[in-house]
CHARMM-style PDB file with segment names, atoms N, HN, CA, C and O in Angstrom:
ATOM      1  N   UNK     1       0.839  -1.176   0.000  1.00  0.00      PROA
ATOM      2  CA  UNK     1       0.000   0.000   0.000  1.00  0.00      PROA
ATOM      3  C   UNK     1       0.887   1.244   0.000  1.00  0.00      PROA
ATOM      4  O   UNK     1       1.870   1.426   0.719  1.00  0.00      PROA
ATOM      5  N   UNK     2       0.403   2.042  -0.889  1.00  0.00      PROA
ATOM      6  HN  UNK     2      -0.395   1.894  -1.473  1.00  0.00      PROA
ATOM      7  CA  UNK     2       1.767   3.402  -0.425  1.00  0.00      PROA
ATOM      8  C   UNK     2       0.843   4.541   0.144  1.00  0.00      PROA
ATOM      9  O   UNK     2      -0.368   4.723   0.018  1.00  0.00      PROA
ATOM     10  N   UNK     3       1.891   5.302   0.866  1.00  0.00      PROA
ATOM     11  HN  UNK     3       2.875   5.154   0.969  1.00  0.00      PROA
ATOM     12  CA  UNK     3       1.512   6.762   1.572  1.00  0.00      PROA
ATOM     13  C   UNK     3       1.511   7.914   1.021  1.00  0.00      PROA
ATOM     14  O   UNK     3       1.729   8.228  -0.149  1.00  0.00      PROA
ATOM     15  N   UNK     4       1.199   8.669   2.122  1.00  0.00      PROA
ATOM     16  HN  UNK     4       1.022   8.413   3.072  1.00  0.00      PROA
ATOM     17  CA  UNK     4       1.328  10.358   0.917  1.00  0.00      PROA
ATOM     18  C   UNK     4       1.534  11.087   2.805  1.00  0.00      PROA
ATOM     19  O   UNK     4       0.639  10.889   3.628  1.00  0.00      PROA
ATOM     20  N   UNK     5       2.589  11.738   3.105  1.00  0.00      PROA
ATOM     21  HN  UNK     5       3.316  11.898   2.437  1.00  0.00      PROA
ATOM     22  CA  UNK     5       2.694  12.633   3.818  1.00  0.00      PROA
ATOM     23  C   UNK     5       1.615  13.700   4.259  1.00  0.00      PROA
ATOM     24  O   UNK     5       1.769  14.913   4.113  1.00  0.00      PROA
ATOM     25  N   UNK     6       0.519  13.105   4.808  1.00  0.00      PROA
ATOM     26  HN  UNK     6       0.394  12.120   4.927  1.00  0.00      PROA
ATOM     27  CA  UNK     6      -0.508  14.262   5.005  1.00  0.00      PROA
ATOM     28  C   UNK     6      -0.051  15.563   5.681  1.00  0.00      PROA
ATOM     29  O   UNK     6       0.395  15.777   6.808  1.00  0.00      PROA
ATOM     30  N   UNK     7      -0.337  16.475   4.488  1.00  0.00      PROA
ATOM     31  HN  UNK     7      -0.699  16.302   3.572  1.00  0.00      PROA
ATOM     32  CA  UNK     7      -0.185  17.857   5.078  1.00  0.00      PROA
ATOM     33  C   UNK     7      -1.034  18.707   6.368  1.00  0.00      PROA
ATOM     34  O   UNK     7      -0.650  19.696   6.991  1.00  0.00      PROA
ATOM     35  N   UNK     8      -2.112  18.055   6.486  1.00  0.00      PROA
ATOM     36  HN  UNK     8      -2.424  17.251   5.981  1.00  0.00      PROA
ATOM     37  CA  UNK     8      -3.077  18.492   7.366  1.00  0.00      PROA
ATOM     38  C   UNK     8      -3.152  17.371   9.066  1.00  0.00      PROA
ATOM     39  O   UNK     8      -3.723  17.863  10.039  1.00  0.00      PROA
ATOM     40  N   UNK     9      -2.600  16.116   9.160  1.00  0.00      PROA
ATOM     41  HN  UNK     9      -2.136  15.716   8.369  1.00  0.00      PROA
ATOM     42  CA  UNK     9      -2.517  15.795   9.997  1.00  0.00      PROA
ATOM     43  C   UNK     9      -1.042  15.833   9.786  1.00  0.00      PROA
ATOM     44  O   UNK     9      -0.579  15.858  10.927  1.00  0.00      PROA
ATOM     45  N   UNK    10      -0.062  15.851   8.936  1.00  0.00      PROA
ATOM     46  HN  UNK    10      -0.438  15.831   8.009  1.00  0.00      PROA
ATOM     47  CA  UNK    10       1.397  15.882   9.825  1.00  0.00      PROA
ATOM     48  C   UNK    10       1.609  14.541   9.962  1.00  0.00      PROA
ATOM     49  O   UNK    10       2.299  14.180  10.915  1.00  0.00      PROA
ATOM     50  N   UNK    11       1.180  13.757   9.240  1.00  0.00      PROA
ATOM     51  HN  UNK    11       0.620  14.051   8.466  1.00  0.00      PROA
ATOM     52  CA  UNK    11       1.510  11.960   9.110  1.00  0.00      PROA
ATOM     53  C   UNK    11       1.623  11.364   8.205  1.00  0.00      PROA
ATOM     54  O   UNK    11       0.887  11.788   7.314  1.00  0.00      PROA
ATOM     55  N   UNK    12       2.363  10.294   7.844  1.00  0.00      PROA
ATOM     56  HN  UNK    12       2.961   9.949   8.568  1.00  0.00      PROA
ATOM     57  CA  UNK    12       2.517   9.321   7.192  1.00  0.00      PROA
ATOM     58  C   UNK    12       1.320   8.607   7.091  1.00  0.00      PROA
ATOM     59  O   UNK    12       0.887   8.079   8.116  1.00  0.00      PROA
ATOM     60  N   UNK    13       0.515   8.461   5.706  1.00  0.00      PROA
ATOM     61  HN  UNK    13       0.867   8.889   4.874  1.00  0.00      PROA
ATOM     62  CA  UNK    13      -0.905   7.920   6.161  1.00  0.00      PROA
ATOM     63  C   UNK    13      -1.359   6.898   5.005  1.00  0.00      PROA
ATOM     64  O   UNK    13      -0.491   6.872   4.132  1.00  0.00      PROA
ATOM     65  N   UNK    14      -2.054   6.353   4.822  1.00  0.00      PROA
ATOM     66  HN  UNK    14      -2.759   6.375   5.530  1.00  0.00      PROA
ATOM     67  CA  UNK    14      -2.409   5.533   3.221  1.00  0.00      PROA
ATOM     68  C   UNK    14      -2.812   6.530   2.665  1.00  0.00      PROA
ATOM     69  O   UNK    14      -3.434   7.409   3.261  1.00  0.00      PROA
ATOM     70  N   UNK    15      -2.559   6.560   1.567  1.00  0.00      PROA
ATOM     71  HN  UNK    15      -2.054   5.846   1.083  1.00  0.00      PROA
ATOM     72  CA  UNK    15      -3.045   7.338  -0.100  1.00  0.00      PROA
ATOM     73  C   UNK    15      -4.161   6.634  -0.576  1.00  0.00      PROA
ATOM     74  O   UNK    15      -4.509   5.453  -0.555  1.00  0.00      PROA
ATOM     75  N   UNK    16      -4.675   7.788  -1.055  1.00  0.00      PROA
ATOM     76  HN  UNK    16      -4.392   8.747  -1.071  1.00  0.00      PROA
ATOM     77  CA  UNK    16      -5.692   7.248  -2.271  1.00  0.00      PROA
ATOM     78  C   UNK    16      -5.652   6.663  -3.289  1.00  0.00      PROA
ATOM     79  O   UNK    16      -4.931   7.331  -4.031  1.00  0.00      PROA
ATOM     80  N   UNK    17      -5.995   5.802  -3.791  1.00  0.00      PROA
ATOM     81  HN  UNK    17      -6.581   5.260  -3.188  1.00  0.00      PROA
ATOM     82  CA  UNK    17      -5.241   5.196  -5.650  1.00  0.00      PROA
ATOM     83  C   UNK    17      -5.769   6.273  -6.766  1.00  0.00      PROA
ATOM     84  O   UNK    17      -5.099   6.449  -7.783  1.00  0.00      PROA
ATOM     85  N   UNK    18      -7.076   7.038  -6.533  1.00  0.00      PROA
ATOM     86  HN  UNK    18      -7.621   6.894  -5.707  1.00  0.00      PROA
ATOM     87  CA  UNK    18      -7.113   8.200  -7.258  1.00  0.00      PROA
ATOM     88  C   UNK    18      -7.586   9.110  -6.905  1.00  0.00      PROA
ATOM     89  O   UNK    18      -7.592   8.952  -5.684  1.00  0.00      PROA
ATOM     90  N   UNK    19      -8.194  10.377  -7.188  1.00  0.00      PROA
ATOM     91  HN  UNK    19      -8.190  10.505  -8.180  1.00  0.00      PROA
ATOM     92  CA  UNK    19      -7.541  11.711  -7.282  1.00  0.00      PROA
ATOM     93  C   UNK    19      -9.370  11.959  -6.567  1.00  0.00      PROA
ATOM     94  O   UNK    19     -10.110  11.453  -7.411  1.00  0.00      PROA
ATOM     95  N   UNK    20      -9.889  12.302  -5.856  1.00  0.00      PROA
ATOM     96  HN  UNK    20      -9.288  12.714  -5.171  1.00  0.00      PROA
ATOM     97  CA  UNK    20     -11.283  12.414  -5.073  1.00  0.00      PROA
ATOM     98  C   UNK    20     -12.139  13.286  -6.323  1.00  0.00      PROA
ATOM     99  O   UNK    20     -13.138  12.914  -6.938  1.00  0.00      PROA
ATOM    100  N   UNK    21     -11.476  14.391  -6.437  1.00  0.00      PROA
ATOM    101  HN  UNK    21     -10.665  14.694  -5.938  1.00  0.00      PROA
ATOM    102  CA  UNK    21     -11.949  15.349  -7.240  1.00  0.00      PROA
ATOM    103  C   UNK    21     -11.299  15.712  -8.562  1.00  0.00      PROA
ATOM    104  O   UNK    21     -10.072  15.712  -8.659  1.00  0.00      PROA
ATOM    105  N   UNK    22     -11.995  15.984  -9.463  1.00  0.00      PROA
ATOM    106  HN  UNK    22     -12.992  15.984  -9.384  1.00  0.00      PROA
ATOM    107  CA  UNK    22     -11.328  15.865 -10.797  1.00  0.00      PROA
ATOM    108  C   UNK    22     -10.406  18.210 -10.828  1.00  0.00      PROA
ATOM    109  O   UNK    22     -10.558  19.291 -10.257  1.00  0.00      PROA
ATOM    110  N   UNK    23      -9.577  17.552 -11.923  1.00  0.00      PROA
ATOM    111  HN  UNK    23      -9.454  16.675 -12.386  1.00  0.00      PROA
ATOM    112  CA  UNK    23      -8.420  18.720 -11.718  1.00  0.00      PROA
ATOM    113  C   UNK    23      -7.827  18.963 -11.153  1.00  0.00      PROA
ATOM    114  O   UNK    23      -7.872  18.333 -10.097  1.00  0.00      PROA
ATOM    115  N   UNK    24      -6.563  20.222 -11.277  1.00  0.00      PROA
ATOM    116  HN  UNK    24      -6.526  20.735 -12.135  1.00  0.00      PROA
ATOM    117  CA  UNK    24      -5.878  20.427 -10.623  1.00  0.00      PROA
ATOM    118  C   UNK    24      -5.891  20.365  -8.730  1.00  0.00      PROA
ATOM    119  O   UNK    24      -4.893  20.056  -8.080  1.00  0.00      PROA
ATOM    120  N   UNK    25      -7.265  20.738  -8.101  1.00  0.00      PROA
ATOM    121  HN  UNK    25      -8.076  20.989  -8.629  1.00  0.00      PROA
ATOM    122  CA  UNK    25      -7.391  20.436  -6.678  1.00  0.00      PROA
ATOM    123  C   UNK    25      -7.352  19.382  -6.629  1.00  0.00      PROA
ATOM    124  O   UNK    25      -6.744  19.339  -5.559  1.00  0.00      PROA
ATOM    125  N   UNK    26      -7.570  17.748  -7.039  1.00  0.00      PROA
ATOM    126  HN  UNK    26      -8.064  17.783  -7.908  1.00  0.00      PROA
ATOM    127  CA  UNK    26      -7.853  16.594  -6.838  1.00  0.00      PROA
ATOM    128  C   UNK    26      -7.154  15.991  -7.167  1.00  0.00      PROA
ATOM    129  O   UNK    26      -7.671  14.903  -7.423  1.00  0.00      PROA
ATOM    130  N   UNK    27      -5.630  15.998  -7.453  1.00  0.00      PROA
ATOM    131  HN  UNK    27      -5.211  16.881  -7.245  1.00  0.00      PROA
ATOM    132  CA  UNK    27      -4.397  15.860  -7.916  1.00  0.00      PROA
ATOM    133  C   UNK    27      -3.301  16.656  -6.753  1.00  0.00      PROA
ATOM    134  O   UNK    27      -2.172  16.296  -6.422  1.00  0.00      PROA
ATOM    135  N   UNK    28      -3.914  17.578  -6.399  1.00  0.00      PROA
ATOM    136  HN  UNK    28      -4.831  17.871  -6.668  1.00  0.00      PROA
ATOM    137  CA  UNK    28      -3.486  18.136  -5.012  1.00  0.00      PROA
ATOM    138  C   UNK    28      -3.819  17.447  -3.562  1.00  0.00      PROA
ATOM    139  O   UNK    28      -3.119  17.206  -2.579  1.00  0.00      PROA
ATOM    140  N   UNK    29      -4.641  17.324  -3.746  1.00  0.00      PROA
ATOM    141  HN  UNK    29      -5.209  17.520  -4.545  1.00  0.00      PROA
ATOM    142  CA  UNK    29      -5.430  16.283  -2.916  1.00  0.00      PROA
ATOM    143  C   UNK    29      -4.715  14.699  -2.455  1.00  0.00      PROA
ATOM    144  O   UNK    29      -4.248  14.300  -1.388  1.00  0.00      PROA
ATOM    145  N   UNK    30      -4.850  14.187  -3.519  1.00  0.00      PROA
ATOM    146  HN  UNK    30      -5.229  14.512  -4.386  1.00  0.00      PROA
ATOM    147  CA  UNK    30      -4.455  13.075  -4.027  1.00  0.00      PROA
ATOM    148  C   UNK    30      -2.603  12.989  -3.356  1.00  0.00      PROA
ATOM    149  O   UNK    30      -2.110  12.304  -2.460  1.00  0.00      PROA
ATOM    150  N   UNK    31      -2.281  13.548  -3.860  1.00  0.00      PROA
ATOM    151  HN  UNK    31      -2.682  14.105  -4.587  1.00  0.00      PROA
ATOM    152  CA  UNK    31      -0.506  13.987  -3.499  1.00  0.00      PROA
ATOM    153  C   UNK    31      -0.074  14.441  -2.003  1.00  0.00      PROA
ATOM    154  O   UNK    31       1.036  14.307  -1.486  1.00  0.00      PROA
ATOM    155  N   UNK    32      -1.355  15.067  -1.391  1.00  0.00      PROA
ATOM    156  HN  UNK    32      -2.256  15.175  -1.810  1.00  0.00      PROA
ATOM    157  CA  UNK    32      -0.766  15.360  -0.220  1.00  0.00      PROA
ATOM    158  C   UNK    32      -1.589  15.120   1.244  1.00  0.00      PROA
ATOM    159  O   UNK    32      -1.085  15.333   2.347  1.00  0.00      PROA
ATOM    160  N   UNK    33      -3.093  14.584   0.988  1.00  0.00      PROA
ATOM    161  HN  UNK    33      -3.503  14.411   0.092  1.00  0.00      PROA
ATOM    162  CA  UNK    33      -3.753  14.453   1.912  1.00  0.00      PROA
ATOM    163  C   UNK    33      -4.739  12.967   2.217  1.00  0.00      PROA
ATOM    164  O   UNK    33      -5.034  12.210   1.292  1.00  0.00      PROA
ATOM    165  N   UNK    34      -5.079  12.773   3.360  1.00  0.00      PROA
ATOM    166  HN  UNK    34      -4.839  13.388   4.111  1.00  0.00      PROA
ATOM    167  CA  UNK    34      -5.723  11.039   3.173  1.00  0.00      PROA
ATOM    168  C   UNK    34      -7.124  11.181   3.678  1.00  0.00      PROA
ATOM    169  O   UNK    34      -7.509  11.121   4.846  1.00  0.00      PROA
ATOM    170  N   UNK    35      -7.624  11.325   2.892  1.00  0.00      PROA
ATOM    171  HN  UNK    35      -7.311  11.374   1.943  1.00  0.00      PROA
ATOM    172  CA  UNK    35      -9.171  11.298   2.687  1.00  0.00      PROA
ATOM    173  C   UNK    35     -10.460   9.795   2.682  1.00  0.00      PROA
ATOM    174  O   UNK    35     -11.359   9.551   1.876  1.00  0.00      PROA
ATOM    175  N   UNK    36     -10.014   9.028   3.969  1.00  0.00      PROA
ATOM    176  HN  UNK    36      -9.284   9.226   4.624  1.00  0.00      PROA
ATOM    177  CA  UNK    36     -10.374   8.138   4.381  1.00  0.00      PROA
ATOM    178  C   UNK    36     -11.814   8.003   4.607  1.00  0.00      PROA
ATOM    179  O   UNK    36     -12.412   6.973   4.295  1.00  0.00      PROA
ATOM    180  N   UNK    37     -12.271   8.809   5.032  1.00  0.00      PROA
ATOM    181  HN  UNK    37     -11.785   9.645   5.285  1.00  0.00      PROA
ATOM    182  CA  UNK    37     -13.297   9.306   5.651  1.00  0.00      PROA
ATOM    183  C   UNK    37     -14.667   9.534   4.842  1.00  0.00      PROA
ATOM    184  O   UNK    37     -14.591  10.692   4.430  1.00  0.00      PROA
ATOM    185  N   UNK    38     -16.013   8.913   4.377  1.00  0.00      PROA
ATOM    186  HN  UNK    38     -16.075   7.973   4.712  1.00  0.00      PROA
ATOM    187  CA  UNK    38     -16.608   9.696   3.689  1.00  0.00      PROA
ATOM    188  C   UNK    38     -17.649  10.779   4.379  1.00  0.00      PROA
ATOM    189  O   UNK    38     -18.755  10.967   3.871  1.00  0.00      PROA
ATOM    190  N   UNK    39     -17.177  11.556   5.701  1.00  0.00      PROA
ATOM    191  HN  UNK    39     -16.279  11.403   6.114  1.00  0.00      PROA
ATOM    192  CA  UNK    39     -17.641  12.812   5.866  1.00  0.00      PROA
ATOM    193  C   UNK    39     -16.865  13.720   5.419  1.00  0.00      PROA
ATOM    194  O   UNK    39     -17.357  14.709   4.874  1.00  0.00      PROA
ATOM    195  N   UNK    40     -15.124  13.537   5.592  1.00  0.00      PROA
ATOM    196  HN  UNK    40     -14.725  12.734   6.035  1.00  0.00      PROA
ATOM    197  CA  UNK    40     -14.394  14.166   5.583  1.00  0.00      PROA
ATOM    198  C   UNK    40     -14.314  14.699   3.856  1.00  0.00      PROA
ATOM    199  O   UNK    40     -13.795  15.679   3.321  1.00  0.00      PROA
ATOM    200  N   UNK    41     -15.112  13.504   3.324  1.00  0.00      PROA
ATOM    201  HN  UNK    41     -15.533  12.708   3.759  1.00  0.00      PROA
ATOM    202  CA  UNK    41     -14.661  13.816   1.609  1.00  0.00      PROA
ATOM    203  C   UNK    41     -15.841  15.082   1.288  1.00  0.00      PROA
ATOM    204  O   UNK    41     -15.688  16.003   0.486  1.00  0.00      PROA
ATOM    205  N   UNK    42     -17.106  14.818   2.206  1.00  0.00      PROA
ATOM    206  HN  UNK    42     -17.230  14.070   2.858  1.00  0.00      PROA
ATOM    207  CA  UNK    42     -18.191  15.772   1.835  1.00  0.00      PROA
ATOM    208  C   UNK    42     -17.804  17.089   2.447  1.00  0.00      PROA
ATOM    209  O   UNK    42     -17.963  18.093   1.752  1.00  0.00      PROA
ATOM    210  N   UNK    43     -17.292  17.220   3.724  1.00  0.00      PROA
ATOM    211  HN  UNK    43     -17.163  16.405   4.289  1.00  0.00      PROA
ATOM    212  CA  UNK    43     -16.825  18.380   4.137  1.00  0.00      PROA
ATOM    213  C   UNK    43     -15.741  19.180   2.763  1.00  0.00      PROA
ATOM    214  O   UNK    43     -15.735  20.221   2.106  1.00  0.00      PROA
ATOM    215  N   UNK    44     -14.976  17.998   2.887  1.00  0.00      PROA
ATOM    216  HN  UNK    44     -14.981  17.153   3.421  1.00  0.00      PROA
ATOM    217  CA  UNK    44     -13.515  18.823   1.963  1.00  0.00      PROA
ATOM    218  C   UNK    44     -14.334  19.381   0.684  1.00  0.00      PROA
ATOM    219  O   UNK    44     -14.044  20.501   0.262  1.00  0.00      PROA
ATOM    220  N   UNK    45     -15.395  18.590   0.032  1.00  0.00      PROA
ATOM    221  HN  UNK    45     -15.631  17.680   0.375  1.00  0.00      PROA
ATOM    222  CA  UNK    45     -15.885  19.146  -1.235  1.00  0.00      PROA
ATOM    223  C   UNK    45     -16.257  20.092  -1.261  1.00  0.00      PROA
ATOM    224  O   UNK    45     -16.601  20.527  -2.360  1.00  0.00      PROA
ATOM    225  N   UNK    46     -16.388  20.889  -0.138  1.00  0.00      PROA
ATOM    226  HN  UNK    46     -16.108  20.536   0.755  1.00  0.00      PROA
ATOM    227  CA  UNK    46     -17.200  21.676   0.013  1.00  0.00      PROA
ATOM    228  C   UNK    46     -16.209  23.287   0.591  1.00  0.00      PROA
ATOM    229  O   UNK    46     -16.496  24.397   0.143  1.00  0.00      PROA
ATOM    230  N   UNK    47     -15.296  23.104   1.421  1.00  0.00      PROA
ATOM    231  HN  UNK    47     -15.062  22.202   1.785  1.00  0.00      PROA
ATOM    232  CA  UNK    47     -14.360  23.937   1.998  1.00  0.00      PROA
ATOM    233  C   UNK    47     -13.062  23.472   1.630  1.00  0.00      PROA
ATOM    234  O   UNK    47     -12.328  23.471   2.618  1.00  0.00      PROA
ATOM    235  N   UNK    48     -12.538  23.107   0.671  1.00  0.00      PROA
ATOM    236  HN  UNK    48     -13.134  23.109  -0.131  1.00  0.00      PROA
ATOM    237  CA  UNK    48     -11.638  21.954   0.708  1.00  0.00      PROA
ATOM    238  C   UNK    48     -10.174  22.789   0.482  1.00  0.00      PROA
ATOM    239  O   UNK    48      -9.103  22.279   0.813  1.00  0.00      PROA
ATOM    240  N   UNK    49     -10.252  23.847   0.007  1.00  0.00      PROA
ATOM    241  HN  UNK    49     -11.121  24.261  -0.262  1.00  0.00      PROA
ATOM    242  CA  UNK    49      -8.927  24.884  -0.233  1.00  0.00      PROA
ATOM    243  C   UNK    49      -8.879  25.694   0.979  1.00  0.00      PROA
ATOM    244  O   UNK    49      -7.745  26.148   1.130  1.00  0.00      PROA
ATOM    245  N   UNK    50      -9.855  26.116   2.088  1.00  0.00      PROA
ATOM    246  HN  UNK    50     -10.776  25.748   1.965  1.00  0.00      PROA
ATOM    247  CA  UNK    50      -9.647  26.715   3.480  1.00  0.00      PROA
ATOM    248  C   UNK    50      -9.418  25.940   4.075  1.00  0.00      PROA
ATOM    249  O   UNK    50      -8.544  26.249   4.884  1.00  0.00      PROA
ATOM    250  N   UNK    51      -9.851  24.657   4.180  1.00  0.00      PROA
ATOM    251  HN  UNK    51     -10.561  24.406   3.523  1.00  0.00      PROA
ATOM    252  CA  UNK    51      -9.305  23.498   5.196  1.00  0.00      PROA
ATOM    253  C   UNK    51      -8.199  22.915   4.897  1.00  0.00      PROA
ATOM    254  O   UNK    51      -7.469  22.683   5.861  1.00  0.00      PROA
ATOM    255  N   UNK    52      -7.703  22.491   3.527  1.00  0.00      PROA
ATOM    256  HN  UNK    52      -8.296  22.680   2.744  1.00  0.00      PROA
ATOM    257  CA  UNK    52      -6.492  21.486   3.530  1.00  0.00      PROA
ATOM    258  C   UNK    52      -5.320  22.845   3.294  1.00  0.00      PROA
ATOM    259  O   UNK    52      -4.152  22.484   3.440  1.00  0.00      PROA
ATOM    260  N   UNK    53      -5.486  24.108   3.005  1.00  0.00      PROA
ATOM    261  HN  UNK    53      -6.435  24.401   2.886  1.00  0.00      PROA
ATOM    262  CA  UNK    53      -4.106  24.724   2.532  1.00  0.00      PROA
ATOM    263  C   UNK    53      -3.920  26.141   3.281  1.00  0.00      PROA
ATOM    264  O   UNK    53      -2.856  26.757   3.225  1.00  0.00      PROA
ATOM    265  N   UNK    54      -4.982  26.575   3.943  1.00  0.00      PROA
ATOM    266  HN  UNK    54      -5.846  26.075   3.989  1.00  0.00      PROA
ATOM    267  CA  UNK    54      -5.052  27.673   4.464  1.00  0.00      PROA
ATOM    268  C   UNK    54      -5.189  27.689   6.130  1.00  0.00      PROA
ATOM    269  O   UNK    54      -6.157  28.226   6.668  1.00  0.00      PROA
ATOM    270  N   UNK    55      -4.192  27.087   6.843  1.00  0.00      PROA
ATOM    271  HN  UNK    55      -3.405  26.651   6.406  1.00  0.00      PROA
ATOM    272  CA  UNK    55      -3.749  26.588   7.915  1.00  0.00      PROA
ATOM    273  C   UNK    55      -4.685  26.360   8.689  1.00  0.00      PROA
ATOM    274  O   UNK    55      -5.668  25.986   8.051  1.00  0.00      PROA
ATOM    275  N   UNK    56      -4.966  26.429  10.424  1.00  0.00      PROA
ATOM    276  HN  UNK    56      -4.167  26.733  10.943  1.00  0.00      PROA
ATOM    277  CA  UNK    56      -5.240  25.908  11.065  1.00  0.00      PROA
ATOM    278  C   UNK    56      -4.454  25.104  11.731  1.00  0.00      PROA
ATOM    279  O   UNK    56      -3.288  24.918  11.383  1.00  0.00      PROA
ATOM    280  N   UNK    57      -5.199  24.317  13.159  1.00  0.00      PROA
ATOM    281  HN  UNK    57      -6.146  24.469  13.442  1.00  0.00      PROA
ATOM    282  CA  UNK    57      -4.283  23.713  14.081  1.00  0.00      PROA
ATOM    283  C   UNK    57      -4.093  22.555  13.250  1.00  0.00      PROA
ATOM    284  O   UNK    57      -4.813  22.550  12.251  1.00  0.00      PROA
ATOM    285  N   UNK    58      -3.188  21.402  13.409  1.00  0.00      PROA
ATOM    286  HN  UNK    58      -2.603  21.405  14.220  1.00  0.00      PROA
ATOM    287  CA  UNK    58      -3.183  20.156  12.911  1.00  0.00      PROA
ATOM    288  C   UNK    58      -4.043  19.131  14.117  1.00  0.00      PROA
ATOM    289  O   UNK    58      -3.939  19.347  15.325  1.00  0.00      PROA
ATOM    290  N   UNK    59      -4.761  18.173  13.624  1.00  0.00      PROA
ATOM    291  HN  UNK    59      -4.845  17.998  12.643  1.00  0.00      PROA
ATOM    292  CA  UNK    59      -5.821  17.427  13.784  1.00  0.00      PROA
ATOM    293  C   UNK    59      -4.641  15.873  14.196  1.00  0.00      PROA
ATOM    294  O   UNK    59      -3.487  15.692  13.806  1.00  0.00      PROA
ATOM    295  N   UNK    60      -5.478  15.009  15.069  1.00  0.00      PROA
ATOM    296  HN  UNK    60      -6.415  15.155  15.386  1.00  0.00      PROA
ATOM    297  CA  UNK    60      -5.179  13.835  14.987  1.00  0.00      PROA
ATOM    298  C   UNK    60      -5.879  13.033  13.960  1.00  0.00      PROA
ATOM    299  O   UNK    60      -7.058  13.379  14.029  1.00  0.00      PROA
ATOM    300  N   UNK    61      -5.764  12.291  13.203  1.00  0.00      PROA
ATOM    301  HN  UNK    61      -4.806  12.009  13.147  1.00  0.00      PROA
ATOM    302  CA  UNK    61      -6.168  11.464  11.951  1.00  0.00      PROA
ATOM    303  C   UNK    61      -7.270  10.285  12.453  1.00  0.00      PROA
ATOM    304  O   UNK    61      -7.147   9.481  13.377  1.00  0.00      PROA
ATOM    305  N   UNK    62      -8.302  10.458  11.585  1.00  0.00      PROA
ATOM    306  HN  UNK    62      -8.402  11.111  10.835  1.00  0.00      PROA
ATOM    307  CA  UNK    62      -9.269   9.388  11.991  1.00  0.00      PROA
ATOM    308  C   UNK    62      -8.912   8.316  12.080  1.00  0.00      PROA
ATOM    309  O   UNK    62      -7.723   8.129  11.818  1.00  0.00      PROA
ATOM    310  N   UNK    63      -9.692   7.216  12.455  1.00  0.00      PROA
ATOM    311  HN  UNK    63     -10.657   7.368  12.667  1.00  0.00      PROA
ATOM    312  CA  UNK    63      -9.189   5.593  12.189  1.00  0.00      PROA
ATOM    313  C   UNK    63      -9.493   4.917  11.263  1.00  0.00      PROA
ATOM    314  O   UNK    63     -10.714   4.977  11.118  1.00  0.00      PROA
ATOM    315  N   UNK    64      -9.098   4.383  10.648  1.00  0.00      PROA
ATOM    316  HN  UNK    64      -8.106   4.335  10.766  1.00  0.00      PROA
ATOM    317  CA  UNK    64      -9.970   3.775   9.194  1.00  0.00      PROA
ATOM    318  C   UNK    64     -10.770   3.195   9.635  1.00  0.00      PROA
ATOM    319  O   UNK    64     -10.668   2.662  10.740  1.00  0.00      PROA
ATOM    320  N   UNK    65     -12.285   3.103   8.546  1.00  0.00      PROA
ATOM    321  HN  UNK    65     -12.367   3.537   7.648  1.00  0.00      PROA
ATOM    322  CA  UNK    65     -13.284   2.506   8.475  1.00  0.00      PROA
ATOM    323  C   UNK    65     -13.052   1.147   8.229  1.00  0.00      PROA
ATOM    324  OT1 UNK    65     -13.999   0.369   8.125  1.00  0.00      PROA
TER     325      UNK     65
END
């Protein structure tokens, strides 16, 4: 399984095999954050450039489903 350095929790985490959202954000996405979660995917769709790039505290990482 490979990782992607989550930028928003600050961990080593599983990756996605593809990209959540199509374009350049979802390729961003994809590369730097682990979107495990399907609240977290409806939240991010929605705020997803104030939450994953425009700081805030860092979060502890959910548990996989």
């Amino acid at each position: 399984m490979s990782t992607v350095l989550c930028v928003k929790y600050g961990k080593e985490l599983p990756a996605l095999s593809t990209a959540p959202f199509s374009g350049e954000a979802g390729e961003k996405i994809l590369k730097n954050i682990n979107m495990m979660d399907s609240h977290a995917r409806t939240f991010l769709s929605e705020r997803r450039d104030e939450f994953l790039f425009e700081g805030g505290e860092k979060l502890d990482p959910p548990e996989p489903v």
